[in-house]
py3Dmol code that shows the C-alpha trace and the ligand (Angstrom):
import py3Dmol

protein = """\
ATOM      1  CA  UNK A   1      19.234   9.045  -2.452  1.00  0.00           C
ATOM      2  CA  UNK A   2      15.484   9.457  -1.799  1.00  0.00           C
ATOM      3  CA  UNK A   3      13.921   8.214   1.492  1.00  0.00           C
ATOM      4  CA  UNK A   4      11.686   5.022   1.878  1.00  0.00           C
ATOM      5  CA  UNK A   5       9.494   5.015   4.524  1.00  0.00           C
ATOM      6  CA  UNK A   6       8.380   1.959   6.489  1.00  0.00           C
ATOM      7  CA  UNK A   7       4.442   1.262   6.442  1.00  0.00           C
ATOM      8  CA  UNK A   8       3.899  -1.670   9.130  1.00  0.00           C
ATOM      9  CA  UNK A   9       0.546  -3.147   8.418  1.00  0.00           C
ATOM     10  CA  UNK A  10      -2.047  -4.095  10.826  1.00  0.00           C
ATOM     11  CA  UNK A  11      -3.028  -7.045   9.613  1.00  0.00           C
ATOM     12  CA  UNK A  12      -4.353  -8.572  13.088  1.00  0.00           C
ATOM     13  CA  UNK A  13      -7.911  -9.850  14.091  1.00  0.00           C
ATOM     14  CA  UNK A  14      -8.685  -7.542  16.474  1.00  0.00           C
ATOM     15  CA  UNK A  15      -8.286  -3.793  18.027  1.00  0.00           C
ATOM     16  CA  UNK A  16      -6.430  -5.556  21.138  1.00  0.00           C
ATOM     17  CA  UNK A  17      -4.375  -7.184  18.577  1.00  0.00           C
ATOM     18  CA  UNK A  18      -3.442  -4.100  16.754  1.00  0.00           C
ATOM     19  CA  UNK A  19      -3.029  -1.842  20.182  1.00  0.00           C
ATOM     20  CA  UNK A  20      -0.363  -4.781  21.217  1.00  0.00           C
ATOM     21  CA  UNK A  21       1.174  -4.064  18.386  1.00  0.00           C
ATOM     22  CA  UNK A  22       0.968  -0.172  18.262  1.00  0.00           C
ATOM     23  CA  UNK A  23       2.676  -0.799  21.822  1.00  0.00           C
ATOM     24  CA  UNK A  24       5.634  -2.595  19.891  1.00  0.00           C
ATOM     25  CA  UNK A  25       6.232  -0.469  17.026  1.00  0.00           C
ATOM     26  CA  UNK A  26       5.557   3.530  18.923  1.00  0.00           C
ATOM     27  CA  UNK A  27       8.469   5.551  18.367  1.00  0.00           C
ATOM     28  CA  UNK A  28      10.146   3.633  15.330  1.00  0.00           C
ATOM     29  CA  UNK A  29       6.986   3.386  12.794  1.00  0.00           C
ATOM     30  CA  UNK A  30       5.105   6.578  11.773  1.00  0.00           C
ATOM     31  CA  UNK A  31       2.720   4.931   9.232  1.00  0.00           C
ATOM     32  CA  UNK A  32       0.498   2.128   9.622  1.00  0.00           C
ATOM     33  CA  UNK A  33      -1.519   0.590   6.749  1.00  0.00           C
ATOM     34  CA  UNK A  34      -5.373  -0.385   7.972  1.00  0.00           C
ATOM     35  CA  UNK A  35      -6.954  -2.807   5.505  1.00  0.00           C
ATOM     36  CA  UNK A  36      -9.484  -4.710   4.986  1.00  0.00           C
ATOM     37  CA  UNK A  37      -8.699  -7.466   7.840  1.00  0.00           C
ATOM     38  CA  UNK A  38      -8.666  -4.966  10.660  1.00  0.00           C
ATOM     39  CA  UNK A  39     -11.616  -2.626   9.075  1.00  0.00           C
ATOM     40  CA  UNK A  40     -13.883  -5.081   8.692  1.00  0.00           C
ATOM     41  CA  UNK A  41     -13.265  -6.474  11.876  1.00  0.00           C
ATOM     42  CA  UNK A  42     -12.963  -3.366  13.867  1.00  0.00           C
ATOM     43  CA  UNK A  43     -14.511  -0.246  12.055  1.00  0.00           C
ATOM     44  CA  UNK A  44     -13.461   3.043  12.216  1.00  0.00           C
ATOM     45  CA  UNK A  45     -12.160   2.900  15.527  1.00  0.00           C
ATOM     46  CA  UNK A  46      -8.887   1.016  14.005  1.00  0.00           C
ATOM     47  CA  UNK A  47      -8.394   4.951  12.043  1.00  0.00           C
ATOM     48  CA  UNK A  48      -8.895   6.116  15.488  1.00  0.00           C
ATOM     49  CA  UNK A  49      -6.718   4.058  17.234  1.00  0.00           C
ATOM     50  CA  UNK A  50      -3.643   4.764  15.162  1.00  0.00           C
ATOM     51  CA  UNK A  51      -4.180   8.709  15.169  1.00  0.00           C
ATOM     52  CA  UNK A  52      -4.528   8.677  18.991  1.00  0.00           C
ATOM     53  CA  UNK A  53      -1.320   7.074  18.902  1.00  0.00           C
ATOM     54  CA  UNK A  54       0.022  10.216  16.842  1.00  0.00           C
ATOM     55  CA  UNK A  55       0.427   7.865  13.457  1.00  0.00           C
ATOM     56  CA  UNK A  56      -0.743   7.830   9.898  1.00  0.00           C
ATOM     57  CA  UNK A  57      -3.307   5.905   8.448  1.00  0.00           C
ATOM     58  CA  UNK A  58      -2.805   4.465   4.692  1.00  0.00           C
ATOM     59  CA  UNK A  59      -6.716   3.112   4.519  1.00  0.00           C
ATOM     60  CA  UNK A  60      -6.120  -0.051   2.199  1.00  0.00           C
ATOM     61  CA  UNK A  61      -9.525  -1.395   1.289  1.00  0.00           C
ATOM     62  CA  UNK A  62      -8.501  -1.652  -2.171  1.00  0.00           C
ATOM     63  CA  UNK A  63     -11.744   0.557  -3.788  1.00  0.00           C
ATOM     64  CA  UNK A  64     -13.551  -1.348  -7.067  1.00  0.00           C
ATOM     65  CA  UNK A  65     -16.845  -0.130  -7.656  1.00  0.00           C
ATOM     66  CA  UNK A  66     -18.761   2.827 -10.155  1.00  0.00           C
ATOM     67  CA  UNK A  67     -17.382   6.198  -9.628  1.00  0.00           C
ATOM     68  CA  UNK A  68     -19.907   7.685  -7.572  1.00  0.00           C
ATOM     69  CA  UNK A  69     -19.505   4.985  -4.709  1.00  0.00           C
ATOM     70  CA  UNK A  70     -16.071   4.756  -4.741  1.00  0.00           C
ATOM     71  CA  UNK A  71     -16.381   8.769  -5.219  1.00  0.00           C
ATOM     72  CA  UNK A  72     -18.433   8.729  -1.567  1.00  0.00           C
ATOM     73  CA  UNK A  73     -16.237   5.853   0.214  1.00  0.00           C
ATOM     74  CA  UNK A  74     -13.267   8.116  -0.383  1.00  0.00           C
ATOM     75  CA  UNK A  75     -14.994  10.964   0.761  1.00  0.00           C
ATOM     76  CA  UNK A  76     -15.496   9.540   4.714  1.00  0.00           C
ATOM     77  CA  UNK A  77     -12.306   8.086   4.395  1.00  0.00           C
ATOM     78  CA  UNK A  78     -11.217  11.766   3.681  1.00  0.00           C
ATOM     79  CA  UNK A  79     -13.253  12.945   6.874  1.00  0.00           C
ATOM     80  CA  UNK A  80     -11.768  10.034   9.062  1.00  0.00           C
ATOM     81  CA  UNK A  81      -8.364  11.908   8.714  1.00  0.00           C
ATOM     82  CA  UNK A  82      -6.444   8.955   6.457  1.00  0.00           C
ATOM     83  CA  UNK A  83      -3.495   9.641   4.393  1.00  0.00           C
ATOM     84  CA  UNK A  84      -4.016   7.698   1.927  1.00  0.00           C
ATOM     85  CA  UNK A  85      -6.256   5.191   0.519  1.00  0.00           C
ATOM     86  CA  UNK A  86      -5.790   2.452  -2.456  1.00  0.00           C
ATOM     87  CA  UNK A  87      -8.387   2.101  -5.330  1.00  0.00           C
ATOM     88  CA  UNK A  88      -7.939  -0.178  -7.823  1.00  0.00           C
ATOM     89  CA  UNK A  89      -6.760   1.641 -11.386  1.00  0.00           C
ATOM     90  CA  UNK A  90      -8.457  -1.190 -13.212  1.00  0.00           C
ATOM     91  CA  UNK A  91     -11.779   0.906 -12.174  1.00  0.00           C
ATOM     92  CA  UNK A  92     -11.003   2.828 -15.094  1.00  0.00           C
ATOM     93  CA  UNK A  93     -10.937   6.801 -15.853  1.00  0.00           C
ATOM     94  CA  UNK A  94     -13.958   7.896 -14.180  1.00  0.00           C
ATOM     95  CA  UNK A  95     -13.599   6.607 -11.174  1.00  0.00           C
ATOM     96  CA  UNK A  96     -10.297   7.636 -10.209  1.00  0.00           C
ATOM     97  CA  UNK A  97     -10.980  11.019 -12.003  1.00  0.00           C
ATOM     98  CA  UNK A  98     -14.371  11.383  -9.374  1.00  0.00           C
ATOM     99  CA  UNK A  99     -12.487  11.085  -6.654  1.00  0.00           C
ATOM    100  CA  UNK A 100      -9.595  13.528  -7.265  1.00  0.00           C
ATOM    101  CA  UNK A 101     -11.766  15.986  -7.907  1.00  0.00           C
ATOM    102  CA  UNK A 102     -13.006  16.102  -4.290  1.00  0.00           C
ATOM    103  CA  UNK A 103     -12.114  18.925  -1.865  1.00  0.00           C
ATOM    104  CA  UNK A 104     -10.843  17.438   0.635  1.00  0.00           C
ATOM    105  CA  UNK A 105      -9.190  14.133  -0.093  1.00  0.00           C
ATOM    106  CA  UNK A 106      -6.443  11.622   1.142  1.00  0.00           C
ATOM    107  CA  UNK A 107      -3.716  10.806  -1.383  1.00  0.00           C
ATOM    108  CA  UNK A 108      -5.284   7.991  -3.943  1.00  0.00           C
ATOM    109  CA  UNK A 109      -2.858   5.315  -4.676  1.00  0.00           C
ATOM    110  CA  UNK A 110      -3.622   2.796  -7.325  1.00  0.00           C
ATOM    111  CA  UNK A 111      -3.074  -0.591  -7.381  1.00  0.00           C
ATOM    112  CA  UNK A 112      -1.804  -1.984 -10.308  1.00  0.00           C
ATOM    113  CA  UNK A 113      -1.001  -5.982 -10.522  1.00  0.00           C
ATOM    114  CA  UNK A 114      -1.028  -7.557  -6.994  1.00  0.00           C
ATOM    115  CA  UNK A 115       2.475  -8.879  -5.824  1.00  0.00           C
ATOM    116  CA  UNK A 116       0.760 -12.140  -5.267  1.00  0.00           C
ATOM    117  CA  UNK A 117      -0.055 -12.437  -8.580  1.00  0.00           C
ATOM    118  CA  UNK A 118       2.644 -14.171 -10.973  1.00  0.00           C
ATOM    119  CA  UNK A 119       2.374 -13.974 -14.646  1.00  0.00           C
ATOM    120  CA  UNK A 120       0.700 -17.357 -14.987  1.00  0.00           C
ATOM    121  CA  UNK A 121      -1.742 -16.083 -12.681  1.00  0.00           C
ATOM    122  CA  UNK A 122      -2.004 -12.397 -14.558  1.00  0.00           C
ATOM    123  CA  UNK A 123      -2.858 -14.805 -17.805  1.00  0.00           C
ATOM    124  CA  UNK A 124      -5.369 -16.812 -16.115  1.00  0.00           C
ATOM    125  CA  UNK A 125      -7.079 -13.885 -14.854  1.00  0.00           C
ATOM    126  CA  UNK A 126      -7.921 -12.530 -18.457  1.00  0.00           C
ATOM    127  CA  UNK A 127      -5.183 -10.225 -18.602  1.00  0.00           C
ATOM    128  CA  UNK A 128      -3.344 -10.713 -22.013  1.00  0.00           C
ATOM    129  CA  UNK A 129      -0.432  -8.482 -21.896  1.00  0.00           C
ATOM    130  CA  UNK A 130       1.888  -9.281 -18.940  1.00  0.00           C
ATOM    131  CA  UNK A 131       2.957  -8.142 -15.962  1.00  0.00           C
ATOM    132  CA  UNK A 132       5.406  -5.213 -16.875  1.00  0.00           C
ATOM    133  CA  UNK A 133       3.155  -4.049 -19.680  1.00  0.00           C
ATOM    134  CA  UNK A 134      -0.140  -4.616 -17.462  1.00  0.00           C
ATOM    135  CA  UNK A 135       1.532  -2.155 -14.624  1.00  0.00           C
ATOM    136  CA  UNK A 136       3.371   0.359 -17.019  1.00  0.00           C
ATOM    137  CA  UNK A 137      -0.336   0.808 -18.686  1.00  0.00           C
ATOM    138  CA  UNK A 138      -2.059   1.127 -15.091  1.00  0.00           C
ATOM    139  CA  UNK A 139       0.606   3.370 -14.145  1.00  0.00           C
ATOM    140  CA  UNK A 140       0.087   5.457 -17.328  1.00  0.00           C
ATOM    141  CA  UNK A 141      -3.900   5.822 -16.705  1.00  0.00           C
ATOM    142  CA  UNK A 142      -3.403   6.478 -12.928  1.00  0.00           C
ATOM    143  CA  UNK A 143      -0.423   9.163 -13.869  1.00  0.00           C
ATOM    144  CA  UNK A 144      -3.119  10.799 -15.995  1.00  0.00           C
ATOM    145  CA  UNK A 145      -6.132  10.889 -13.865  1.00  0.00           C
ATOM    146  CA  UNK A 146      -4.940  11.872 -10.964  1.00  0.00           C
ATOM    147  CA  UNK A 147      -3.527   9.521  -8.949  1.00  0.00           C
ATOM    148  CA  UNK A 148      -0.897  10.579  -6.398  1.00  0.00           C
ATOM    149  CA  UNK A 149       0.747   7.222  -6.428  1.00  0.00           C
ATOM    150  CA  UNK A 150       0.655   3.625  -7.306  1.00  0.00           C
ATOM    151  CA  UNK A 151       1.231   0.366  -5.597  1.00  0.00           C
ATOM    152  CA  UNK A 152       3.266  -1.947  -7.630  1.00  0.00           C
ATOM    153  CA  UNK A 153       5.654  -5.185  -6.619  1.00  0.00           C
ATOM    154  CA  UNK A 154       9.555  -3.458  -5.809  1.00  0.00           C
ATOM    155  CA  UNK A 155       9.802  -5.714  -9.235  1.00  0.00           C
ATOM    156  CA  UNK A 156       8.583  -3.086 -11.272  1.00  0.00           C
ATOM    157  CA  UNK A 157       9.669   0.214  -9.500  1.00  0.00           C
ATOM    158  CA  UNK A 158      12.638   0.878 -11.179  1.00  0.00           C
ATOM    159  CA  UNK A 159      10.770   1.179 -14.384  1.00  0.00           C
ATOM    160  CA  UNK A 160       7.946   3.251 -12.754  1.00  0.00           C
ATOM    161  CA  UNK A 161      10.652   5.648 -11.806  1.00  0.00           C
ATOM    162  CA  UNK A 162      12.403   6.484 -14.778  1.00  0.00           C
ATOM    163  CA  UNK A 163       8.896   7.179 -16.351  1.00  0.00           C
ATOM    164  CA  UNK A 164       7.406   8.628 -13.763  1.00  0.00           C
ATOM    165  CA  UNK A 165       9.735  10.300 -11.259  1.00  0.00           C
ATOM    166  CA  UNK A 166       8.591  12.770  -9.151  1.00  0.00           C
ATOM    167  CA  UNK A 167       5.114  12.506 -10.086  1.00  0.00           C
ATOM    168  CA  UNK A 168       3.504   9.141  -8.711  1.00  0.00           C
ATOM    169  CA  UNK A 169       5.161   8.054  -5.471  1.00  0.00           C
ATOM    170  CA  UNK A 170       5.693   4.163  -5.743  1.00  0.00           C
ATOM    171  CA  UNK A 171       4.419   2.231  -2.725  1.00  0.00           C
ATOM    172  CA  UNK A 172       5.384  -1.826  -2.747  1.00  0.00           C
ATOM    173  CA  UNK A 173       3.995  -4.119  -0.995  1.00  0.00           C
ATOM    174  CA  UNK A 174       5.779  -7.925  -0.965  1.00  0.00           C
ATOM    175  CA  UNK A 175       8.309  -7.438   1.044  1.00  0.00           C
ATOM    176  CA  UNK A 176      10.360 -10.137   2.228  1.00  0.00           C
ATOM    177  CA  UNK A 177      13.806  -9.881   4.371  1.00  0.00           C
ATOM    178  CA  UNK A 178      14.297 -13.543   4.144  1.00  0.00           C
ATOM    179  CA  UNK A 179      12.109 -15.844   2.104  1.00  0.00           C
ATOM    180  CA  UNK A 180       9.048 -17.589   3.648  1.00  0.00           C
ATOM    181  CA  UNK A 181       6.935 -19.372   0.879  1.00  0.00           C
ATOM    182  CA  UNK A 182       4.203 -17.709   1.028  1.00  0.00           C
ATOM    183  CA  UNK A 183       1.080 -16.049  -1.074  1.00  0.00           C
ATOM    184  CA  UNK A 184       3.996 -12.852  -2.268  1.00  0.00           C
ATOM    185  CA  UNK A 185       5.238 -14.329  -5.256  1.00  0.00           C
ATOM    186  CA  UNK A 186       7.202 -10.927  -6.719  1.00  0.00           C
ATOM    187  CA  UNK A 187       8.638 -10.342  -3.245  1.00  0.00           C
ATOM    188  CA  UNK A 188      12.291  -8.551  -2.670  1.00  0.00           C
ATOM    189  CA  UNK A 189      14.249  -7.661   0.437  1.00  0.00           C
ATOM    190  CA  UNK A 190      13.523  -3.862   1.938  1.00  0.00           C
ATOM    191  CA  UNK A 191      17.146  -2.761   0.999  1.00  0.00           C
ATOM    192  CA  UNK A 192      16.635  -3.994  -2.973  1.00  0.00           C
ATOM    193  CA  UNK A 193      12.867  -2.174  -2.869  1.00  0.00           C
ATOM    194  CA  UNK A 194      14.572   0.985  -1.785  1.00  0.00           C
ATOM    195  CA  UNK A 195      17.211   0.648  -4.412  1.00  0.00           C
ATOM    196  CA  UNK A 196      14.557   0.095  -6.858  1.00  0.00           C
ATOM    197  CA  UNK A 197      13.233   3.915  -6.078  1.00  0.00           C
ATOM    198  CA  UNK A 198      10.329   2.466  -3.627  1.00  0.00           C
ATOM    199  CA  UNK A 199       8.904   5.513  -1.970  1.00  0.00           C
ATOM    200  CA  UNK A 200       6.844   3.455   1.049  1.00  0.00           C
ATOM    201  CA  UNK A 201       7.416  -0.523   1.385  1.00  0.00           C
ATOM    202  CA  UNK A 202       4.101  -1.794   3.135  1.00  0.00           C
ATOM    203  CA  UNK A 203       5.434  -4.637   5.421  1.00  0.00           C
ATOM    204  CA  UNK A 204       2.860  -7.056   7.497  1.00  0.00           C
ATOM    205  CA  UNK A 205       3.666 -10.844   8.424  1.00  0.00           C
ATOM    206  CA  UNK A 206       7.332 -10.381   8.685  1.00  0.00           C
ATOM    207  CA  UNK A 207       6.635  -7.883  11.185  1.00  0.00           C
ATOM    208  CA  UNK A 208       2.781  -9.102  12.617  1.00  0.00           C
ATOM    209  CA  UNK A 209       4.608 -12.505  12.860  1.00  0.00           C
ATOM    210  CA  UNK A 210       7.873 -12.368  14.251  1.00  0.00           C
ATOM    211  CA  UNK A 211       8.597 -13.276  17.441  1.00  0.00           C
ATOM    212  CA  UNK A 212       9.788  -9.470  17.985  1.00  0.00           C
ATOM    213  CA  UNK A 213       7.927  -7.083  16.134  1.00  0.00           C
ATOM    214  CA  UNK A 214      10.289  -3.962  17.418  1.00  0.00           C
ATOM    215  CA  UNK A 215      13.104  -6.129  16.675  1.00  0.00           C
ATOM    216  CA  UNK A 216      12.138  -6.890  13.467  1.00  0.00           C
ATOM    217  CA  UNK A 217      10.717  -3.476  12.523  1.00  0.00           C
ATOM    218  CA  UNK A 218      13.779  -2.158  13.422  1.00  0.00           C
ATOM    219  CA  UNK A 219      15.893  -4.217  11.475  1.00  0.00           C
ATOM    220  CA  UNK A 220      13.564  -3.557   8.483  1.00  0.00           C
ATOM    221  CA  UNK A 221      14.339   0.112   9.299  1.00  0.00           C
ATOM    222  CA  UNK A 222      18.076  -0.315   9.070  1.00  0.00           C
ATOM    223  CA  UNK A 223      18.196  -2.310   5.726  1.00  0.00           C
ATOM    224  CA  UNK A 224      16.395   0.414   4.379  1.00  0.00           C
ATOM    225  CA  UNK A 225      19.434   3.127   5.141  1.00  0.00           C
TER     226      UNK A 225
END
"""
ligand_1 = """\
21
LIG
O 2.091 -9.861 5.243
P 2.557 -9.129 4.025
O 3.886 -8.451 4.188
O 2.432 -9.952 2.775
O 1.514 -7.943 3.914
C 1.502 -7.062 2.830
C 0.354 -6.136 3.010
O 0.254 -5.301 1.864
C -0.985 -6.853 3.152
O -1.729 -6.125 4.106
C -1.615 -6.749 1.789
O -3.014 -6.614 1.864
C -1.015 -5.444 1.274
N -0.950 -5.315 -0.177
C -0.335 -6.241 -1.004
N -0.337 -6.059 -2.352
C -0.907 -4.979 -2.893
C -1.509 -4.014 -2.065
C -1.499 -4.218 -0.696
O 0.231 -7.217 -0.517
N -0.849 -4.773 -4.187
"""
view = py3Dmol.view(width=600, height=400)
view.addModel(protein, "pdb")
view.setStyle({"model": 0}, {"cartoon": {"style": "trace"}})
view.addModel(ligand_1, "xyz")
view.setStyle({"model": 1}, {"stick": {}})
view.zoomTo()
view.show()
């Protein structure tokens, strides 16, 4: 069976915050997501932090904007040294099509619906055609125009997979080893997101809020063996 790596994200309020953490999770976590909590708070110096640390950087500011900005924004994100960064495939052809045709570039990964979203939500937000068909169309356009991989709830993976396998690597956020009631409303255990073909599972409260991150990252790690 394929492997699914662990991305723990950052999600904290500060760089002290996020070097506490670091502290925690060194030697069990090798990839860290830095979004738009931490970036905005703390810059470029969050990037930094994690590659002095010796981990890897999946930049999530979730890009939405005309090609040739998001085209430039993925360029110094490219020049920072990130993985990966996310870009919303609702930005349509062109945009995701500018930025894979730069040089040097991180992986692109496209986010399709967002696992906080449920279909009553989807609706509500003007799209007519639900959540399965909304992703498996995303999926398609990012497949096409370059997109390395996509970011989808664990719900959908398994049908990503058998369309796509091998050629987008599925990254899925809402995670949840027990419940908690929270803003994830497609949310799944790690162990049921790897069995769904999940390729990275990006992780944050149940690790940023536990009362023992290491402890809980590492039980996150075992579920997913
Ligand atoms: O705390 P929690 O486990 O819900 O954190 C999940 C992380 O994944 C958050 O940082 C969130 O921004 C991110 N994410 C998400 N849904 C997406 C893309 C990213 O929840 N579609």
């Amino acid at each position: 069976m394929h492997k699914t790596e662990l991305i723990a994200a950052l999600d904290t309020d500060t760089l002290k915050a996020a070097e506490h953490l670091l502290d925690k999770l060194e030697g069990r976590v090798k990839f860290f997501k830095v979004g738009s909590v931490l970036f905005t708070a703390a810059g470029p110096a969050a990037v930094d932090l994690v590659h002095k640390r010796g981990g890897r950087v999946f930049l999530d500011l979730k890009f939405y904007d005309i090609p040739n900005t998001v085209k430039h924004a993925v360029k110094h994100a490219g020049a920072m040294g990130v993985y990966s960064v996310s870009l919303h495939l609702s930005g349509g052809n062109e945009m995701l099509r500018a930025c894979a045709e730069l040089d040097k570039r991180p992986k692109l990964w496209g986010i399709t619906v967002l696992t906080s979203f449920d279909e009553y939500g989807l609706f509500r937000s003007g799209y007519r055609c639900g959540i399965d068909k909304t992703v498996r169309n995303l999926a398609a356009h990012g497949a096409a125009n370059g997109a390395d991989g996509v970011v989808c709830s664990p719900l959908e993976a398994a049908m990503l997979r058998k369309i796509h396998d091998g050629k987008l690597k599925l990254v899925t956020p809402g995670i949840r080893p027990e419940a908690r009631g929270d803003d994830q409303k497609r949310a799944v255990t790690p162990a049921a997101a790897r069995e769904a073909g999940a390729d990275f599972i990006v992780v944050g409260r149940p690790i940023t809020a536990a009362a023992d991150p290491a402890a809980a990252a590492a039980a996150i790690l075992e579920d997913l063996k």
